[in-house]
C-alpha positions in Angstrom: 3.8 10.2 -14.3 0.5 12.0 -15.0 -2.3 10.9 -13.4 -0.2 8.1 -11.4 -1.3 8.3 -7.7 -0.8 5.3 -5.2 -4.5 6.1 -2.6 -2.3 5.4 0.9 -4.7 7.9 1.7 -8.1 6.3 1.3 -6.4 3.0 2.2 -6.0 4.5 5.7 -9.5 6.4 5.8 -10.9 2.8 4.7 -9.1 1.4 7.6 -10.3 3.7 10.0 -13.9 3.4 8.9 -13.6 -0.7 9.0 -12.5 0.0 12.9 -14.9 2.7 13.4 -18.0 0.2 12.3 -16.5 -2.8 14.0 -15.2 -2.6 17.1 -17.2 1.1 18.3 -18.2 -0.2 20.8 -14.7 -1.5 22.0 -13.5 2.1 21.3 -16.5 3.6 23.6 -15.5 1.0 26.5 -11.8 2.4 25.9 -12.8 5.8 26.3 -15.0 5.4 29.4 -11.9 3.9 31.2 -9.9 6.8 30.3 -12.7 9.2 31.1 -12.7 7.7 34.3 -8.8 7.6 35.0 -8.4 11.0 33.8 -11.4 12.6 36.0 -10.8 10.6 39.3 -6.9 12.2 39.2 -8.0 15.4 37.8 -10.6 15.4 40.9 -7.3 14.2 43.7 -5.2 17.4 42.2 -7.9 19.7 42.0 -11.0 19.6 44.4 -8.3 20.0 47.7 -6.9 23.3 48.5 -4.2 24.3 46.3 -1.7 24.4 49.2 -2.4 21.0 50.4 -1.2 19.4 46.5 1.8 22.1 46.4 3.0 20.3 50.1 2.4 16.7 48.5 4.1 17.4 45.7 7.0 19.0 47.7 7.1 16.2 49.8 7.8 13.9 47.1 10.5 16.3 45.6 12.4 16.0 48.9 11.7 12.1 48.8 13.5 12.6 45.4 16.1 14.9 45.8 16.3 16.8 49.0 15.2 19.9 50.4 16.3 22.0 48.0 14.4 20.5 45.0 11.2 20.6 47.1 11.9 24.2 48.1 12.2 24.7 44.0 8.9 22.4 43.7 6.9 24.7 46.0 8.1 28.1 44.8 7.2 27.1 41.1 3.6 26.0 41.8 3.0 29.0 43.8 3.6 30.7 40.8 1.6 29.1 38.9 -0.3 29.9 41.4 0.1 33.5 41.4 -0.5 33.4 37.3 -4.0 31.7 37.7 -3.5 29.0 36.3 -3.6 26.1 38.9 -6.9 23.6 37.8 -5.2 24.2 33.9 -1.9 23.0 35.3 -3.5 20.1 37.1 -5.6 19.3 34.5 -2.5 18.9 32.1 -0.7 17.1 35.3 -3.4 14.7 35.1 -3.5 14.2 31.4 0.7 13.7 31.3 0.7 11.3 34.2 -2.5 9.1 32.5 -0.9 9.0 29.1 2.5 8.3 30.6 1.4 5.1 32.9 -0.5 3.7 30.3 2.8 4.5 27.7 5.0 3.0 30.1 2.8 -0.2 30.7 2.8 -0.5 27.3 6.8 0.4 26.2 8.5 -1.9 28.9 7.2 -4.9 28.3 7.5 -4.3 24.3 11.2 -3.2 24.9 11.7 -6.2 26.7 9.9 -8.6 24.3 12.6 -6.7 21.3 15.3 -7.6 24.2 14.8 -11.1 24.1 14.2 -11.9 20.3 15.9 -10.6 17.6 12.9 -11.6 15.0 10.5 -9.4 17.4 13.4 -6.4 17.7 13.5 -6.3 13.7 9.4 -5.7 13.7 9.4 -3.5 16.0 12.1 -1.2 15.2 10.3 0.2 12.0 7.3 0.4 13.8 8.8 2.9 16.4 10.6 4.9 14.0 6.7 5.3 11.9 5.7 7.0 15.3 8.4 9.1 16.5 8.5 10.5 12.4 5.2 11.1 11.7 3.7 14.5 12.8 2.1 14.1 15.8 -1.1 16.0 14.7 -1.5 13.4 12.3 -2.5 10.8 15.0 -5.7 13.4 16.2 -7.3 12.7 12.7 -8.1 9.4 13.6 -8.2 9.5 17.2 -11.4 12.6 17.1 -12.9 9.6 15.2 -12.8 6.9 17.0 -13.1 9.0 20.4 -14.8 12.0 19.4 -13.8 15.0 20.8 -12.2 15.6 24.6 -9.6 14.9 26.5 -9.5 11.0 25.3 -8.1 11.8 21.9 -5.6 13.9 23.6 -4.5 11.0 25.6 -4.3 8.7 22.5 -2.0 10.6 20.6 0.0 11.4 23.3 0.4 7.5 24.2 1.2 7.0 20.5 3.7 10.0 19.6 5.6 9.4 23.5 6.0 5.5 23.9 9.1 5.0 21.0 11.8 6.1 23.8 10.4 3.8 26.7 10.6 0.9 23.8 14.2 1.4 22.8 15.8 2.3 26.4 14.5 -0.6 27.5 15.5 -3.1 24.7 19.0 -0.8 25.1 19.4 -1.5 28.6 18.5 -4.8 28.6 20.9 -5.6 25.9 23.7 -3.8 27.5 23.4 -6.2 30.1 27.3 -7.8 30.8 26.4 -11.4 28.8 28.6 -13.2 31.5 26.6 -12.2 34.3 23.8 -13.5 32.3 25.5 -16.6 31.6 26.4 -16.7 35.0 22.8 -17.1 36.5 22.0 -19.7 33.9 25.1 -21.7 35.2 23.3 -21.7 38.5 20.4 -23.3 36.8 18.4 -19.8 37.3 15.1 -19.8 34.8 15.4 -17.2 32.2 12.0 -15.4 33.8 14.3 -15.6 37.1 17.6 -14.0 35.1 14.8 -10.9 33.7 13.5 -10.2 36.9 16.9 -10.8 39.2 20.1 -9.8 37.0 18.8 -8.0 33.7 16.0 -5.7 34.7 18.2 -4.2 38.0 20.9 -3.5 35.9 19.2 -2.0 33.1 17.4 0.0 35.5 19.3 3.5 35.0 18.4 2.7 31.1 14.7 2.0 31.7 14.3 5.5 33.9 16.1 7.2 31.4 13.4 5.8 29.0 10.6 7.3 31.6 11.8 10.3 31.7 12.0 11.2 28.2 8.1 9.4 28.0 7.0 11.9 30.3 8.9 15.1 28.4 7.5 14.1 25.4 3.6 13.1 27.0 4.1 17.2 28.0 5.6 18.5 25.0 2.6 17.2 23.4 0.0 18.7 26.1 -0.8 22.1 23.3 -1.5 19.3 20.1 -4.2 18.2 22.6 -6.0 20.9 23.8 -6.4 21.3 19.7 -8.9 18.5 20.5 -10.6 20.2 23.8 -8.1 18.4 26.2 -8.4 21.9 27.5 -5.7 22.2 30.4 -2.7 24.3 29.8 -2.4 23.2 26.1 -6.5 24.6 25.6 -5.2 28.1 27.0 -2.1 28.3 24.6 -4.2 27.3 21.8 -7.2 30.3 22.9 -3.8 32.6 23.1 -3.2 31.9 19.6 -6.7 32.1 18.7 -6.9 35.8 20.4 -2.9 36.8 19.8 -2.7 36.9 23.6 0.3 37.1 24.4 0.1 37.8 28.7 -2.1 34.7 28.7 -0.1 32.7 26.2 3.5 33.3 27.7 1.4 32.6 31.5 0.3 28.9 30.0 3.5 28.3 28.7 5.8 29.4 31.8 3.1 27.3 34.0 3.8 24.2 31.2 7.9 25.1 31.6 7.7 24.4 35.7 5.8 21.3 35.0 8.3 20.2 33.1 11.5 21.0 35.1 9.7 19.4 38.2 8.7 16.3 35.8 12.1 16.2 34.7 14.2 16.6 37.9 12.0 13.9 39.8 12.1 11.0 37.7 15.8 11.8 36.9 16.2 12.0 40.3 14.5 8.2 40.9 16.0 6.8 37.7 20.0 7.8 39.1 20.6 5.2 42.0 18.1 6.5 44.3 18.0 6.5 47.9 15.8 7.9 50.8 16.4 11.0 52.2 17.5 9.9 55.9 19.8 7.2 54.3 21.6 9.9 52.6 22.0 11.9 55.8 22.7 8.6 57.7 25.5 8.2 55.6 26.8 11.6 55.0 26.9 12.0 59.2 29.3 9.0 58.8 31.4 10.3 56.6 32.2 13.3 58.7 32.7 11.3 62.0 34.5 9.0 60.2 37.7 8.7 62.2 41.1 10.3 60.5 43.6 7.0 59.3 46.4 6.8 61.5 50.0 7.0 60.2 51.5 3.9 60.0 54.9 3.8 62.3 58.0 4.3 61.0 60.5 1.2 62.2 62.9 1.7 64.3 66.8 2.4 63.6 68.7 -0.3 64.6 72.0 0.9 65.4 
């Protein structure tokens, strides 16, 4: 119809003003805390030498998955390394792991809440599928606002656009939980809080890391939206590449941003898969190969 025109639009920017006016200085206190969270580990991967992060970050790549994953850890950061573009990969490492924690603090209790209450899971569901739909450029309109511009509005969106998969794997673990095991624990007279924390949350536990996991992916995939917002990082030197049709420098930030990601990846699959420390393993594998051969039974004897 001509001239029909429903204002979503200016219902949202009214919105947005309401919170702006209200609750700034809420918003301010919000972004100091992140300021700080982000700059103290910003400071922890940066201000050592870059040889001392690569061997703690190896060392918890062997923790996670043997020697060979932490020889792969420490031959990728030494060449992002050799592509100059170490502090922008740390920066980005520091913005991924803030956005993520916070996500995850948020998702598993939320998935678990949708776990437990049907009523809760049917309000929520519609709410995550808003999030993982809309463009995730969208959500920087309103964060710049209420954050102004940095690295906090990065964060923001990237706590938005990557918390929808830590929500459902953990409602879908949790609800994959074998009910007579469940009702097993409450025929012992265990509390539900007691079943949660004893029966449902260790055996959803492969579903909940899978949930991390993809958090982190997508708290990197977004790393370029945010230097958009001067997140700066890896994400600020792909978006100067495009501003300058740089392609050495653009294909540099984005192989540095592909390593982050594999490591990322490998480790918290790595945790999420029925982990187990590194001398365990080799405890048990020495076992295994000293275990003694089974002896043939006998055959009886012939009577004649």
């Amino acid at each position: 119809m001509d001239g029909f025109r429903i204002p979503v639009g200016d219902w949202a920017e009214a919105v947005v003003e309401f919170l702006t006016d209200t609750l700034g200085g809420f918003f301010a206190v919000i972004r100091t805390i992140f300021d700080g969270f982000y700059d103290g580990l910003e400071a922890v991967l940066t201000v050592p030498p870059f040889w001392i992060v690569i061997l703690a970050l190896a060392a918890v790549a062997w923790l996670a998955k043997g020697w060979k994953f932490a020889v792969g850890t420490a031959v990728g950061l030494l060449v992002i390394v050799g592509v100059d573009q170490w502090e922008n990969a740390m920066s980005t490492l520091a913005l991924v792991l803030v956005a993520s924690l916070v996500a995850i603090a948020i998702a598993i209790p939320v998935g678990i809440l949708a776990a437990r209450s049907d009523a809760a899971s049917r309000v929520i569901r519609p709410i995550l599928d808003f999030m993982q739909t809309m463009p995730a450029m969208v959500y920087l309109i309103p964060a710049l606002i209420l954050f102004r511009v940095g690295v906090v509005p990065g964060i923001i969106a990237t706590i938005v656009f990557a918390m929808a998969p830590g929500v459902r794997l953990t409602e879908l673990g949790i609800r994959g939980v074998d009910r007579e095991v469940v009702e097993a624990g409450q025929a012992f007279g265990s509390s539900p809080g007691r079943i949660l924390r004893q029966i449902q949350l260790p055996l959803a536990m492969p579903s909940i890391m899978a949930g991390v996991n993809q958090v982190i992916m997508l708290a990197l995939s977004m790393v370029v939206i945010a230097g958009m917002v001067g997140a700066g990082g890896l994400g600020g030197q792909v978006v100067q590449s495009l501003g300058r049709i740089d392609v050495a420098l653009g294909f540099e930030a984005g192989l540095s941003v592909v390593i982050l990601a594999i490591i990322l990846d490998r480790a918290t699959g790595a945790f999420g898969n029925g982990w187990t420390a590194p001398w365990t393993r080799r405890k048990a594998a020495s076992k295994q190969d000293v275990a003694p051969s089974p002896v043939p039974e006998r055959e009886p004897a012939l009577v004649a």
